[in-house]
N, C-alpha and C positions, 0 to 999 in steps of 0.2 A: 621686693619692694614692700615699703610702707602704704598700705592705702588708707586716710582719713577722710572721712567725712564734716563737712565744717558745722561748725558748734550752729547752734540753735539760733534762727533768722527771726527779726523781726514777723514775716511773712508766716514760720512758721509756727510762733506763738497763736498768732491770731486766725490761722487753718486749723489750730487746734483746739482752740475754743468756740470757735463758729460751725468749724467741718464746712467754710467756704472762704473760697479764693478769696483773699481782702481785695485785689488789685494794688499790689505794691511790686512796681518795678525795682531790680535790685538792691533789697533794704539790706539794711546793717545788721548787724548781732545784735542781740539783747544784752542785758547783763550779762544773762543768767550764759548765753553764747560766749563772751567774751571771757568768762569765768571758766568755761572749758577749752576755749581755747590756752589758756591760763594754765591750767591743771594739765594738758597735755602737755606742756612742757617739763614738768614733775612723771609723767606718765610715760613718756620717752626717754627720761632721765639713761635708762639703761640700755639704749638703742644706739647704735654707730650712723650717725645720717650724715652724708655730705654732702650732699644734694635736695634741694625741695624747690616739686614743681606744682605749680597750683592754676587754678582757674583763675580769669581776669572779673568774676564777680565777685563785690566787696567783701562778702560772706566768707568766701575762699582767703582770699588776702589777708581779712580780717583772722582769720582763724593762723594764716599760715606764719604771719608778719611775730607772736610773741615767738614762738619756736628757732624761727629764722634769727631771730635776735640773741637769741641764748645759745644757741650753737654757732652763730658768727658763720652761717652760710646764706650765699642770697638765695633771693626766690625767683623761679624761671617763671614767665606767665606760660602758659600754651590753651591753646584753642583746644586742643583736642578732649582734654580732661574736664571741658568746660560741662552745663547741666543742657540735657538735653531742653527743648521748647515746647512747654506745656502748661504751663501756668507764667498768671504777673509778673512771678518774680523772677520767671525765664528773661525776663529785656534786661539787659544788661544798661551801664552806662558807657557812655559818649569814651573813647579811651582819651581825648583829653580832658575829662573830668577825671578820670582815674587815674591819670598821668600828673597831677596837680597831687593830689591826694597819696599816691605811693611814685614822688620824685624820683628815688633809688632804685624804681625797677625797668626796666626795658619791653617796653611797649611797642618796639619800633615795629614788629612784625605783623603788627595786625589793624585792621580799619578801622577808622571813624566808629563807625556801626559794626561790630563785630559778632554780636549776635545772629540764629537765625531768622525770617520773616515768618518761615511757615512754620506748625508745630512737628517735632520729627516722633518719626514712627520707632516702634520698637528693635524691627530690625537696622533702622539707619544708627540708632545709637550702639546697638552691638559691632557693626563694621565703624562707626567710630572708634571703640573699644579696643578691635582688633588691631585697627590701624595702630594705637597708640600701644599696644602690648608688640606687635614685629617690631616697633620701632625700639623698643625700651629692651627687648627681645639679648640683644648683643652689645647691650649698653655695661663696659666694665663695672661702673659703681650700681647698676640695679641694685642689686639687696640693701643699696646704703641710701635708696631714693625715697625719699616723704614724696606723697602724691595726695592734692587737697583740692578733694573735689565733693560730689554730691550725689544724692540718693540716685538720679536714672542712672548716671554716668558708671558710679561701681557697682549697680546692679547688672546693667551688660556688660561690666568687664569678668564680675564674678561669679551672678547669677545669685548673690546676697544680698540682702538688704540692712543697712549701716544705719542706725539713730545718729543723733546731730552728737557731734563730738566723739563717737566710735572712730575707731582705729582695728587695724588687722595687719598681721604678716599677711601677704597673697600668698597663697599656695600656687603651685604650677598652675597652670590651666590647662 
């Protein structure tokens, strides 16, 4: 598997410049995000992907939506890859606001409210992790899969930490 991290949030511009939570529920890319998610499709140029699964936050879409275009594969949503719940920008939106927003993808599998209520712990996000590696685990196109997600989520799958717009082969685990 391909694991990407999505380019640089709204959110995380301004945790960057403050070093505090602005309180922004699932904001968008910045430029400067959209510009990487941009470049990552020049930066994958030389990768075989037939597959891209990503989170249902905009971030995610946003980053996964130019790639998906340029290799003429759809984008899967899944819960599982989604960011753990620990800050604003953990609340997602409404899935039919984001079913309005990205028409072409299939939404059908998950709530209204899809997000979590509480914030999750360390170990909940690695048996997340887990769960979504046995699943991917004996998936024939693994090595050809983009996976677009975010800093908690491929830190318990890898135990790495990814800057916005980073990408990696996964190594076994």
């Amino acid at each position: 598997m391909i694991l990407m991290r999505h380019g640089q949030s709204e959110w995380n511009r301004l945790m960057t410049e403050t070093g505090r939570d602005p309180g922004l529920a699932d904001p968008p890319l910045t430029a400067a995000g959209l510009a990487q998610a941009h470049a990552a499709v020049a930066k994958l140029a030389d990768r075989r992907i037939t597959r891209i699964i990503a989170s249902p936050y905009r971030r995610a879409l946003q980053t996964a939506t130019p790639i998906a275009q340029a290799r003429g594969v759809g984008i899967e949503v899944s819960l599982l890859v989604r960011e753990r719940k620990a800050y604003s920008c953990d609340v997602g939106s409404p899935k039919s606001e984001i079913e309005r927003e990205w028409p072409d993808l299939d939404f059908s599998h998950i709530p209204e409210i899809w997000w979590p209520a509480e914030n999750e712990t360390t170990p909940e996000v690695r048996a997340r992790a887990e769960q979504f590696y046995a699943r991917m685990r004996d998936a024939e196109d693994r090595e050809y899969t983009l996976i677009v997600s975010h800093w908690g989520f491929l830190l318990g799958l890898t135990g790495e930490s990814f800057e916005n717009g980073e990408w990696r082969k996964l190594k076994e685990l």
